[in-house]
C-alpha angles and dihedrals in degrees: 000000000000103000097185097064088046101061091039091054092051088046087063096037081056105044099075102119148130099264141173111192090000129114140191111289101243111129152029139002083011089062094051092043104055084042101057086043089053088052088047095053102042085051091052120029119187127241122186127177131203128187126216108205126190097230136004101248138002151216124236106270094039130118114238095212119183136149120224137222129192125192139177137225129347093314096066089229114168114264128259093171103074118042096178129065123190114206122191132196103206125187127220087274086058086242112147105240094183130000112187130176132230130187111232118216112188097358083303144128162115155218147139146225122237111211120216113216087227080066104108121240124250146081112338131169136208116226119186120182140154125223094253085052105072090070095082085048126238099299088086105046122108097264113172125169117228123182115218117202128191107244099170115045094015107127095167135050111196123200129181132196112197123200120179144229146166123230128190086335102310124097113264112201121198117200128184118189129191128206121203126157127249091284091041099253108145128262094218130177086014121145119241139191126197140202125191121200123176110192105318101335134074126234111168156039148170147124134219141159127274116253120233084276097052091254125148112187130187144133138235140188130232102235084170119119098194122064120269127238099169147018142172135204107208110203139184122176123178106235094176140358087277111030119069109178127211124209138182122197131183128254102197096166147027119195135020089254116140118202112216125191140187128211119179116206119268085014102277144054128234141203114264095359110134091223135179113236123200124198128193119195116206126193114220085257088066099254126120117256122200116248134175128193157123146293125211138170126226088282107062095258124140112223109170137346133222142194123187107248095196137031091329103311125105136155136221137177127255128178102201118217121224106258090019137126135202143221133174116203103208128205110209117205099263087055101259122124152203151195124237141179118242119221114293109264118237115225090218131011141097129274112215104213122191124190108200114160105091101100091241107017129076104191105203119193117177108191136173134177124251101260080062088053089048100045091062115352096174094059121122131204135216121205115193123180117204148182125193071331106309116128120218101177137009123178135164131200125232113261131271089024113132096198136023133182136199147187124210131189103229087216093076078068138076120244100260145065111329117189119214114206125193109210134190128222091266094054098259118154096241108170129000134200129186112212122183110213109212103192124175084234101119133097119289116206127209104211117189132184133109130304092233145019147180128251119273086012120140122245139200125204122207120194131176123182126208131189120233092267094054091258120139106255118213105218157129130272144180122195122196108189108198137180099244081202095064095027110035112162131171105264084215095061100044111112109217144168088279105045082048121043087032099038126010103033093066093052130079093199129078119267119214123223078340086184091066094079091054103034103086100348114215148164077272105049091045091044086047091047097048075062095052091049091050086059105044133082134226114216104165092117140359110237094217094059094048088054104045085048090241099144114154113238109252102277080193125039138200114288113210103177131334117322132195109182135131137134134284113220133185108243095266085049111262122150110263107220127197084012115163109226118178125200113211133171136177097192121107087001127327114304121188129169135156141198134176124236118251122225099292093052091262132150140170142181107205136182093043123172112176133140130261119265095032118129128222130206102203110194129185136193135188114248085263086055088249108161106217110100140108136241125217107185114210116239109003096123102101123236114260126246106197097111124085113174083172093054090120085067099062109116125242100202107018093185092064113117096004116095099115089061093047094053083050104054090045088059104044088051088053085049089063101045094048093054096037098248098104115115103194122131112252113225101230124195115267102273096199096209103190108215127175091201121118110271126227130202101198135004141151086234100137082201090061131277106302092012091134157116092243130356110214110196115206072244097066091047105096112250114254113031122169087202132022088225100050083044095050092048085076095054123024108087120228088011135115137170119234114187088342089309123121123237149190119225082198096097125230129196104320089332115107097192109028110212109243118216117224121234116193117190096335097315124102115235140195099274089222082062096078093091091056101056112090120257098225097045094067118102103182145333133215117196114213106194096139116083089223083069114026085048092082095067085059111193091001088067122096122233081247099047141247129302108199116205117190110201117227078248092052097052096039094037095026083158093057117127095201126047126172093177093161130025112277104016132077128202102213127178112182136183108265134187121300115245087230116226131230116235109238110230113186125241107217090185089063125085097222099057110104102230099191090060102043088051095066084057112132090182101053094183143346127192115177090178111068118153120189112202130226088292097055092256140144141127144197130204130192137146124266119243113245101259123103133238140053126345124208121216113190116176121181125180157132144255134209086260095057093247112151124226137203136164141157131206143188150205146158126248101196 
C-alpha cells in the first residue's frame, strides 16, 4: 500500500475550515509528519479494555460478574488482534489474588470471581489486560477499585480519622479510630494492639485501651526518606474472652501537604501573550482540594486572583511582561498558605490557545510576540490533531504571519481525547493541547418497560439502539439490574464504558469522579473538563521517538489463542536445531502432541485451547535423542501488579454508606443456611491429631503430604549415586527396577511384578525417566503401592502403583508455574482458559425456586450477552426480588461501528 498517498489524501479531505493565516496542509514537514504517525500506528495499534461490572463493591461469598469489551484504535471498533483477556482480581498489598483467562471472540467476553467468605475484607481492585497491551505498560489497563465488606462473620466495624503535623521536621499522623459493633453500639474499655506499616516496612507499635465511645487515639512519625504510597494500620482489639478481631485500615497519607501545579496552556509562557493558566491542587491522598489565591509580579503587585472551580483545578489569565517574574499565594482550605513560582517566561515563542466549550465548535487561535516574528519572519508552522495516531486535522500557516485563527466543526472529530501540536518548520513539536470532543455521536437506547411493579413480578425489558444518524444499530450489550436500596452508589464516581474507552484509558494520570463529566453534561462539566485536559498529560507516544523513526520492536505480542512455545538449549546454552519436544498431558483425558526445533532451538505449540488448572510435562531431545538439554519456556514470568495510577480511590472506611448491603447480605447468607444451600466454609474448632508418621512440608500427594506406603527424605537416599534407580533399590521397600523401570513385588492380575508409573511434582512421567532425574534435587519420595492409596490417581496409576517425587523446586516454590527439575523435561502448569459461569436468575413462576432466598438478591440480574437484530431490537426478562423500592437498570454496550452505548433506567417495585 502507498502510505504516502493515503495520509496526503486524508490530509485534503481535513483541511476544509473557516481560517484566517492558514493553508491547505500539502507539504513538508506536514507530509513527514502524518506519515511517521501512520507507521507508528500501524506499528502499534492501540488496544484499549473496559468491564462492565454488575455493582460497585461486594461482600465475601458474592460473585463479581462483568462482561468485557475490547476495542482497537481511535474508532473504538471492536478488536480482531488479541483473542485472549486476562482479568485479575488484586488485593491492598498488590498481591494477585486470582488471575483467570477468557477467549475473546470479537473483541468479547465475558467471567466472573467467586469470592470465598475466608477472603479477607478490604480494598481490592479489578485489572483487565490483553498480551499486546502490555506494551504500552500498566498505566493503560482497566484497573477499577472494588471494596469488598464481610457481611456475614464481621463483629466489628473500624473507622479512623487522621489529622497531620510536623515534628522536628518529620510528618506526625494522628489517628483516632473508633470500634462499634454491627448495630453501632461502642466497643469500650477493650485492649489493642496496633501495628503500622508504611510500604513494606514497619514503623510503629503500640497498644492501649478503648474510651466510653469506642475511640483509640495515638500518634506516629514518618521515619521514612522516600515518599509513601501506601500504609496500613493493623489492629486487633479483644472484644470478649474468646474473639479476638483483626482490622486493617489504609494509610493513604501522611502528612497535610498539598501539591499545587501550573500548567500554562499550550505548555509556555510568553512575553507579552495574553495565556490562560490551570492549576490543579492535590492532597497528599491523591484527591483535589479546593485553593484560592493571588498572583503577583516581582514587584509586589497583584495582578490577577484565582480560585479552583472544580476538585481542586481552576484556571485564570495572565498577560506576562518582558524582565518579570511571577509568584501565586495561595490560601488552602484549612487557612494556611504558600508561596509558589509560576512557569518561567520565555522571552520569545508561541502560545497555542484552544476554546472548547461551545457544544460544536473548537476556536483555535496560535500567537507569538514580535521578537518571535524578527527573529525569523519567514518561519511557517504546522498544527496536526491526532488521535492512537489517527489524524483527524493539519493544517500550516503562510509564511511570515505572527498570528493565525481557526475555527474547527467538532463533528470532523471522534468523540475522545484529541491532541493539538504546534510544529516548527523544521518539524519541532513547539506547543501541545489536549482537547475531549463530546459529540453527540454515540448510541441512544429506547428502554421500555413499566414504570412500577410489584414485588416478585416479572418484568420484560424491551431495548432498541439506534446510531447517531437514527439508524438501527446491530450490537452487543450487557444489562446489570440492581436494588438501589440495597446498592446505592454516587452516579459521578461510577466508572463506565464511556468514562473509560473515551477518558481514562488515554491518560496516564488519575482521574478524579470521571463520571462527573458525562452524568448530566452541561456549560459547567465541559467547561470542568477543558480544565482537566489542560492538566493532564498524553503519553501515548514521544514525539521525538516517532520522528526520528526510533520506534522499539513489541516485547509482548498478540496472543490469539493459547500459546505454549519457548527454546531448547544445550546445557552451555547453545540453540538445539532439528530437537524433537513433546507436549503431554493426563489431565481431562491423554493429550500428546510434538514439534521439532528450527534452526535457532525454538519451538513452539499454537492454537491451544485447554482449560485452567491442567499440568504439562514438556520433554526435549537432541536430534540424537541425547537427553541433556534444557528447556526455557516464553512468557511464563507474570505480569506485575505494583503500580496503582487509581490509589486515591482506596477507601478509608469501606463500610461507610453501606449498611443496607451489608444487612442484606447477612440475610441472604441466613437464608442459605437455613435452607442448606449455603457453601461457606464453617470455621470449626483446632482438632491436634498426634501422628508419628514422617512430615512433609510440601508434596503433589493428592492423599496429603506423607499419606503414603513408604516416605522416603533427600536425607534417607545414600550419598553419591550414579543413578537415582540403582540408589532407590537400597531403600524402597517391596520395590524393584526392571529395565529402569520401577516395580512393585506386590503382584497384580497375571503380572508378577506390576509396572509403577512415576508422578514429579504433580506431572506423570515416562517410569524409565527416573535416572535421569538428579540425586540432590530430590526433596522427598512417597511409595503407593496400596490400592487404598494409589486408587485415587485413577487411570494414571500403574498396576503396580504410583511412586510421588517432590523436586527440591516443588516443595520451596510450590506456587511456580514453571519447574525443570531434571535436564530435558519441563513440569508447566499454565493459565488456561476459565470454564465461564451463567448467571442464575430465579424463576418466581416455578415451584422449585426457593422465594425466601431470591428475594435477599442485591444483584437481581446480570446478561452479558445481549444481541440487538437488523432493527435495533432485544429484549430480557427476569423476576423482581421481594423487596421493595427502585431498581436500577444500566445497559453498556457496542455496536459494529464502534459506536458506545450507555443508559440507565429506572423504575419502582411497591
Amino acid at each position: 500500500m502507498n502510505y504516502r498517498k493515503l495520509i496526503i489524501g486524508l490530509l485534503l479531505a481535513a483541511s476544509v475550515f473557516t481560517l484566517a493565516g492558514f493553508i491547505v496542509a500539502d507539504n513538508y514537514p506536514i507530509q513527514k509528519i502524518a506519515l511517521q504517525l501512520n507507521k507508528w500506528k500501524l506499528k502499534n495499534p492501540v488496544e484499549k479494555v473496559y468491564l462492565q461490572l454488575d455493582k460497585p463493591y461486594y461482600a465475601t461469598g458474592d460473585d463479581i460478574w462483568f462482561k468485557a469489551y475490547v476495542t482497537i484504535g481511535s474508532q473504538h471498533q471492536l478488536t480482531n488482534l488479541s483473542g485472549v483477556l486476562n482479568v485479575e482480581l488484586i488485593d491492598d498489598k498488590d498481591s494477585v489474588k486470582q488471575h483467570i483467562k477468557l477467549p475473546l471472540i470479537n473483541g468479547l467476553t465475558w467471567g466472573d470471581f467467586a469470592l470465598p467468605d475466608t477472603l479477607a475484607e478490604g480494598n481490592y481492585r479489578i485489572r483487565a489486560y490483553t498480551n499486546w497491551m502490555r506494551n504500552a505498560g500498566t498505566e493503560y489497563f482497566f484497573d477499577q477499585h472494588i471494596s469488598i465488606v464481610n457481611a456475614v462473620d464481621n463483629k466489628v466495624n473500624a473507622k479512623v480519622a487522621y489529622t497531620f503535623a510536623t515534628q522536628n521536621g518529620q510528618q506526625k499522623v494522628n489517628a483516632i479510630i473508633n470500634y462499634t459493633n454491627p448495630e453501632g453500639l461502642a466497643y469500650s474499655t477493650k485492649e489493642v494492639k496496633y501495628n503500622i506499616d508504611l510500604g513494606p516496612k514497619q514503623i510503629a507499635r503500640g497498644k492501649g485501651i478503648t474510651d466510653d465511645k469506642g475511640n483509640i487515639a495515638f500518634s506516629f512519625i514518618n521515619t521514612l526518606k522516600e515518599p509513601v504510597s501506601w500504609g496500613r494500620i493493623i489492629t486487633n482489639i479483644q472484644i470478649d474472652k474468646s474473639n479476638l478481631v483483626t482490622k486493617i485500615l489504609p494509610v493513604k497519607a501522611t502528612s497535610g501537604n498539598v501539591d499545587v501545579q501550573f500548567f500554562p496552556e499550550g505548555g509556555n509562557l510568553v512575553t507579552g501573550v495574553t495565556s490562560k493558566i490551570a492549576f490543579k491542587a492535590v492532597g497528599a491522598d491523591g484527591l483535589g482540594t479546593d485553593i484560592k489565591g493571588s498572583v503577583t509580579d516581582d514587584s509586589g503587585n497583584i495582578v490577577t486572583s484565582f480560585s479552583s472551580q472544580h476538585l481542586g483545578m481552576g484556571e485564570f489569565i495572565l498577560n506576562p511582561q518582558a524582565n518579570k517574574t511571577y509568584k501565586a499565594h495561595i490560601i488552602y482550605a484549612d487557612g494556611s498558605d504558600n508561596t509558589i513560582a509560576l512557569p518561567q517566561v520565555l522571552d520569545k515563542g508561541y502560545v497555542l490557545a484552544i476554546d472548547s466549550k461551545d457544544s460544536s465548535k473548537i476556536n483555535i487561535k496560535i500567537t507569538s510576540n514580535t521578537q518571535t516574528h524578527e527573529s525569523d519572519p519567514n518561519d511557517t508552522l504546522s498544527l496536526i490533531a491526532q488521535c492512537d495516531g489517527q489524524v483527524y486535522y493539519a493544517a500550516k500557516s503562510n509564511p511570515g504571519v505572527p498570528s493565525f485563527v481557526a475555527t474547527l466543526d467538532k463533528n470532523r472529530f471522534s468523540s475522545g481525547i484529541v491532541q493539538f501540536t504546534l510544529f516548527s518548520s523544521k518539524g519541532e513539536p513547539l506547543d501541545e493541547r489536549l482537547v475531549f470532543i463530546q459529540n453527540n455521536d454515540q448510541l441512544k437506547l429506547d428502554i421500555k418497560a413499566e414504570k412500577t411493579y410489584a414485588p416478585g413480578q416479572k418484568v420484560k425489558i424491551q431495548l432498541n439502539a439506534t446510531n447517531a444518524d437514527a439508524k438501527p444499530a446491530v450490537g452487543s450489550f450487557s444489562a446489570s439490574v440492581t436494588d438501589e436500596t440495597k446498592v446505592p452508589q454516587d452516579e459521578n464516581f461510577a466508572s463506565t464504558i464511556l468514562t473509560n474507552l473515551l477518558l481514562t484509558s488515554d491518560l496516564r494520570g488519575y482521574v478524579e469522579q470521571p463520571n462527573y463529566y458525562f452524568n448530566n453534561v452541561s456549560e459547567k462539566t465541559r467547561a470542568d473538563m477543558d480544565v482537566l485536559m489542560l492538566t493532564q498529560g498524553y503519553h501515548r507516544f514521544e514525539w521525538k521517538k516517532v520522528l526520528n523513526d526510533d520506534l522499539p520492536e513489541a516485547t509482548y505480542q498478540p496472543e490469539k489463542t493459547l500459546r505454549i512455545s519457548g527454546h531448547v538449549t544445550t546445557l552451555s546454552g547453545k540453540p538445539v536445531p532439528n530437537g524433537k519436544v513433546t507436549l503431554l498431558s493426563t489431565a481431562h483425558g491423554t493429550f500428546f502432541a510434538d514439534t521439532v526445533t528450527d534452526e535457532n532451538g525454538r519451538f513452539a505449540f499454537n492454537n491451544m485451547a485447554f482449560p485452567d488448572s491442567i499440568k504439562f510435562v514438556i520433554q526435549a531431545r537432541t536430534g540424537k535423542n541425547r537427553r541433556n538439554v534444557k528447556i526455557e519456556l516464553d512468557d511464563v514470568v507474570p505480569q506485575g501488579a505494583d503500580h496503582d495510577k487509581n490509589a486515591a480511590d482506596v477507601q478509608v472506611n469501606i463500610y461507610d454508606g453501606l449498611s443496607n448491603y451489608v444487612q442484606s447480605s447477612k440475610d441472604l447468607f441466613n437464608q442459605q443456611l437455613k435452607y442448606g444451600l449455603a457453601k461457606h466454609t464453617i470455621v470449626l474448632k483446632e482438632v491436634v491429631i498426634k501422628d508419628t508418621r514422617i512430615k512433609l512440608k510440601n508434596s503433589s500427594n493428592l492423599n496429603g503430604p506423607g499419606n503414603a506406603d513408604q516416605v522416603i527424605t533427600s536425607d534417607q537416599i545414600p550419598a553419591g549415586c550414579p543413578q537415582l534407580n540403582s540408589c532407590l533399590e537400597a531403600v524402597m521397600h517391596g520395590v524393584i527396577f526392571r529395565n529402569g523401570v520401577p516395580c512393585s513385588t506386590r503382584p497384580s492380575g497375571l503380572l508378577a511384578y506390576p509396572p509403577m508409573t512415576v508422578n514429579l511434582d504433580g506431572i506423570f512421567i515416562p517410569s524409565d525417566e527416573l535416572e535421569s532425574i538428579n540425586v540432590n534435587d530430590i526433596a522427598s519420595i512417597e511409595v503407593l503401592r496400596d490400592q487404598s492409596f494409589y486408587s485415587i490417581y485413577g487411570s494414571n496409576a500403574g498396576p503396580g502403583g504410583v511412586i510421588v517425587i517432590t523436586s527440591k523446586s516443588g516443595e520451596d516454590h510450590t506456587n511456580e508455574i514453571y519447574r525443570q527439575p531434571i535436564p530435558g523435561i519441563v513440569t508447566y502448569s499454565p493459565i488456561g482458559y476459565y470454564k465461564i459461569r451463567e448467571f442464575y436468575s430465579p424463576q418466581y413462576d416455578d415451584p422449585k425456586t426457593n422465594q425466601a432466598i431470591a428475594d435477599q438478591r442485591s444483584t437481581i440480574y446480570w446478561n452479558p450477552n445481549i444481541i440487538t437484530d437488523k432493527s435495533g431490537n432485544a429484549s430480557f426478562e427476569y423476576f423482581n426480588a421481594g423487596s421493595k423500592g427502585t431498581y436500577r437498570v444500566i445497559i453498556e454496550g457496542i455496536d459494529i461501528d464502534g459506536n458506545l452505548a450507555r443508559q440507565v433506567y429506572r423504575y419502582k417495585v411497591e
